[in-house]
C-alpha positions in Angstrom: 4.9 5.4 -16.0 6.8 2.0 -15.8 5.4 -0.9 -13.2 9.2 -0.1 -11.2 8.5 3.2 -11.1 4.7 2.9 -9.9 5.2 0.6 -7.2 7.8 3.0 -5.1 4.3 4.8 -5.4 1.6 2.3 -4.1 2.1 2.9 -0.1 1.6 6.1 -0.7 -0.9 6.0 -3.6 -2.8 3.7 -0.7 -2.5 6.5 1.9 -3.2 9.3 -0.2 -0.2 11.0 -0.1 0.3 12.3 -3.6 0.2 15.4 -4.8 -2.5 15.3 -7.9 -0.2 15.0 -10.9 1.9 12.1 -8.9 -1.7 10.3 -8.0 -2.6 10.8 -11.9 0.4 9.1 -13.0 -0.5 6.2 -10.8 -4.1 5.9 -11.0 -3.4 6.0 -15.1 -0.6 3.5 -14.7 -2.8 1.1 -12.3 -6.2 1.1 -14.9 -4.2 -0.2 -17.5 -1.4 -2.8 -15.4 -2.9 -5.7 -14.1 0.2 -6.5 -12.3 0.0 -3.0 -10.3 -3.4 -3.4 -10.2 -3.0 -6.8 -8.3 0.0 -5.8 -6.3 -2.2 -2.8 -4.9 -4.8 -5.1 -4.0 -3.1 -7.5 -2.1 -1.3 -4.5 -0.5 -4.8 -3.4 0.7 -5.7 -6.9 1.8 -3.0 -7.2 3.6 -3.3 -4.2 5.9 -7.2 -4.7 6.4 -6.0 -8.0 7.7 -3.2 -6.8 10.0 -5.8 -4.1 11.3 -8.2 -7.1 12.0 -5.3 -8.4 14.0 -5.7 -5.4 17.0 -3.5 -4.9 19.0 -1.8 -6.8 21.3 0.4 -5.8 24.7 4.2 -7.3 24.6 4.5 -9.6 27.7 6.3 -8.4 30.8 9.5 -10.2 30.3 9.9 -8.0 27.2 10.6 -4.9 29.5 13.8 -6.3 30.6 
């Protein structure tokens, strides 16, 4: 699997969304791709983070 073709994949790699020979491809293509390796990291950082975030409501004057 190429690095383009792999990250269309992540976001749902991430969420577990594959079926098993898609989720193959990936997990083989991310053990030996530092670069989708990274990518999927960051990818995970970055939603733990928004999580963190909560959430918040949208002010009154947003209504309008």
């Amino acid at each position: 699997m190429q690095c383009d073709r792999a990250r269309e994949f992540l976001s749902a790699y991430r969420d577990d969304e594959l079926g098993p020979d898609e989720r193959h491809a990936v997990t083989g293509h991310i053990e030996g791709c530092k670069t989708c390796n990274d990518t999927l990291a960051d990818d995970e950082r970055i939603g733990r983070f928004v999580k963190r975030l909560g959430r918040v409501p949208p002010p009154p004057a947003l209504a309008s």
